[in-house]
Steps between C-alpha positions, in 0.01 A plus 500: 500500500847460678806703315811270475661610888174313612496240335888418574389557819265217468755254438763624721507210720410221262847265416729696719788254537529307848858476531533884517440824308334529126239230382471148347278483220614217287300388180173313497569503915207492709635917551463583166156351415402699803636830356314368123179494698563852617555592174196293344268669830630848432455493124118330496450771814594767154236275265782328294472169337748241650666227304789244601656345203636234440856567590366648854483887355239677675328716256247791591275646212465896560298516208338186285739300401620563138835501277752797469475524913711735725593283764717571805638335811781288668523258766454392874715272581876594630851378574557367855530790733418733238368837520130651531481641149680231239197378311194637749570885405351437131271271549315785769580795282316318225162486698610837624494647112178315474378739759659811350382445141125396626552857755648730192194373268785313293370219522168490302732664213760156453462490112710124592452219738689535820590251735704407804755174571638334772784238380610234730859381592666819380808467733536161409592462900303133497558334151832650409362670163399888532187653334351130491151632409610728199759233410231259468248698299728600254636141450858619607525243701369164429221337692674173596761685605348714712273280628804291637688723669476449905536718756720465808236208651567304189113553403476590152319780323223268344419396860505809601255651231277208529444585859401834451286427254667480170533281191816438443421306139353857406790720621737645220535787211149633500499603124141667527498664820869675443339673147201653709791734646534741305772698740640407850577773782674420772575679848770418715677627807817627406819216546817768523579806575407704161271728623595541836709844405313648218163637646260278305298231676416308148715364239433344144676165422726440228617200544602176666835363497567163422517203749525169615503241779670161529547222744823406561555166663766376692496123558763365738466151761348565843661348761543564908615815633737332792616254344615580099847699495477803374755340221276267376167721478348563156258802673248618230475804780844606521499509073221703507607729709792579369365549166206775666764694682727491169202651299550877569866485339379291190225738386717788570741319227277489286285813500470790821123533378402172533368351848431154596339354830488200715166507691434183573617178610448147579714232651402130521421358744540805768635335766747682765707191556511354130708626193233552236497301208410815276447855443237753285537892437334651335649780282348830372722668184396833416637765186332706208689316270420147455839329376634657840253288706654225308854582549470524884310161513780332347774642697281403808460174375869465394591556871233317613592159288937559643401540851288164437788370341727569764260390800391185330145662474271416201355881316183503316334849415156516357296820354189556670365753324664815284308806343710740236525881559165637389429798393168614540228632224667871354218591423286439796714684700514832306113505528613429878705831457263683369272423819789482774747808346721528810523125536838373451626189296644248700633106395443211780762289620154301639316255307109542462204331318454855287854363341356140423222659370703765323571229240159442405334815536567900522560508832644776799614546862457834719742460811388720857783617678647265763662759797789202654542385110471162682310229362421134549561568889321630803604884448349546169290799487276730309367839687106514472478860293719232251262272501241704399687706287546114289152439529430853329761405232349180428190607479595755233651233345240285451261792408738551248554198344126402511416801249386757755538876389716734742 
């Protein structure tokens, strides 16, 4: 079998994104159901058991199915122009420590079930709602919720799921199938710089800080770009921007540790020559402490609702989705200490499924050293002796956790 550099390798060129560097895997895309058969090929290659839920969760069965299972994984899709590793690096070093336990003799020793997931619409780059998947199995989110939301076409996620295959009257918290796991492991490439300086290629997680996104919406009256005076516009464009470029000086009045972002926009209806009738951003509030994240998205939205005032531009804000700090399973990761000694413990400013899942089951995250500390862009990175050196740690992991003797 292929160790994890091959079978990145594999998908290398699959989604890169056509309007330059880094890829363009969005959710339930044509992309990602190509990676999901990689995965689904790759694992039956292995002699695992394949199932696809009903929230579009691609399950593979190690063992025979049972309750109490190890399971590990992430996800395939990614942000637009994202990096090579966000998502792809776990799902390969899973099937990699599939390989290394079945090599090591581990495997025939598993006194637990032990599985392997793929979760769709992690990013949240297509529907506007990260860790879908999880979100949806847990019942975090609600079904008619979810299955409303549209992406950038205007198509919404039930049309989308029906078309690949789905049900969307079955989709939703998955009561049975989330009490067959009995802990959840997840890999991930590292999002910062923590490691970078401290000689260790693997870190334990400890946590997730808390955050959100909303829509704000700025509603103003299109009109002709020759021939309105530039006295008489009310420019949903103009508001907007000024509240974006007046963000860095609100959240630094209200906390230096927080940090919001603007990373996407739409104006309607796009036209060069036409003064758009309205504005979305979409902003990202990040900070350990959740009454922070609160505090900053009121002062935003306080400036947001006077420059509206003063531009005669209608404000509306709207929470798309928000997940509290989390702090994973204590004591999951000492038994990951007592595997990985010289790991360090490192929080996440970066949302995963592990930390939807971390509220329904002991779950855990071991991050592999990113060199550039860069993430969601072209130039993330993680150095091949890293790789494996995450698939080794994983694999102990799991060996661990499943009941095998050191």
């Amino acid at each position: 079998m292929s160790d994890v550099v091959s079978l990145l390798n594999d998908i290398r060129d699959v989604g890169r994104d056509p309007r330059g560097p880094g890829y363009m895997r969005p959710g339930f895309s044509s992309t990602e159901l190509n990676l999901r058969e990689w995965f689904v090929g790759e694992a039956q290659a292995r002699g695992l058991d394949i199932e696809i839920d009903h929230n579009g969760i691609t399950w593979a069965w190690v063992t025979a199915p049972g309750d109490n299972a190890v399971v590990t994984g992430s996800h395939l899709d990614s942000v637009p122009g994202g990096g090579e590793f966000d998502g792809p690096l776990g799902v390969a070093s899973a099937l990699a420590a599939v390989d290394q336990l079945k090599a090591d003799g581990r495997l025939e020793q598993l006194n637990r079930p032990l599985a392997l997931a793929v979760f769709p619409e992690e990013e949240g780059s297509r529907f506007g709602v990260a860790c879908l998947g999880s979100r949806l199995i847990t019942g975090v989110i609600e079904p008619d919720r979810a299955l409303g939301l549209k992406d950038a076409e205007g198509r919404t996620f039930a049309e989308v799921a029906s078309e690949v295959g789905l049900n969307p009257d079955l989709m939703g918290q998955d009561k049975e199938r989330l009490s067959r796991i009995g802990s959840f492991l997840e890999l991930h490439v590292e999002q910062g710089v923590g490691l970078i300086d401290i000689g260790q290629p693997v870190a334990i997680g400890s946590s997730i800080v808390g955050h959100g996104r909303w829509r704000f919406t700025f509603a103003g009256q299109g009109n002709h770009a020759g021939t309105t005076p530039m006295t008489k516009r009310a420019d949903p464009v103009v508001a907007g921007s000024q509240v974006i470029g007046a963000i860095p000086a609100v959240v630094a009045g209200v906390d230096g540790k927080a940090v919001a972002t603007v990373g996407r926009t739409i104006l309607h209806p796009g036209g060069t020559n036409v003064i758009a009738s309205s504005m979305d951003f979409w902003l990202d509030i990040r900070h350990p402490d959740d009454g922070v994240v609160g505090a900053v998205l009121r002062a935003i939205t306080q400036r947001a609702q006077e420059v509206g005032h003063d531009l005669g531009v209608e404000v509306t804000v709207s929470q798309e989705s928000y997940s509290a700090t989390t702090h994973f399973n204590s004591a999951f990761n000492q038994r990951l200490q007592g595997v990985l000694p010289e790991a360090p413990i490192l929080d996440s400013g970066a949302g995963h499924d592990a930390g939807i899942l971390a509220g329904f089951v002991p779950s855990a995250m071991l991050f592999v050293r990113n060199p550039t500390g860069v993430s969601h862009a072209p130039e993330e990175a993680c150095e091949e002796d890293d790789q494996r050196a995450g698939v080794k740690a994983l694999a102990d992991a799991l060996a661990m956790e499943a009941g095998v003797q050191a």
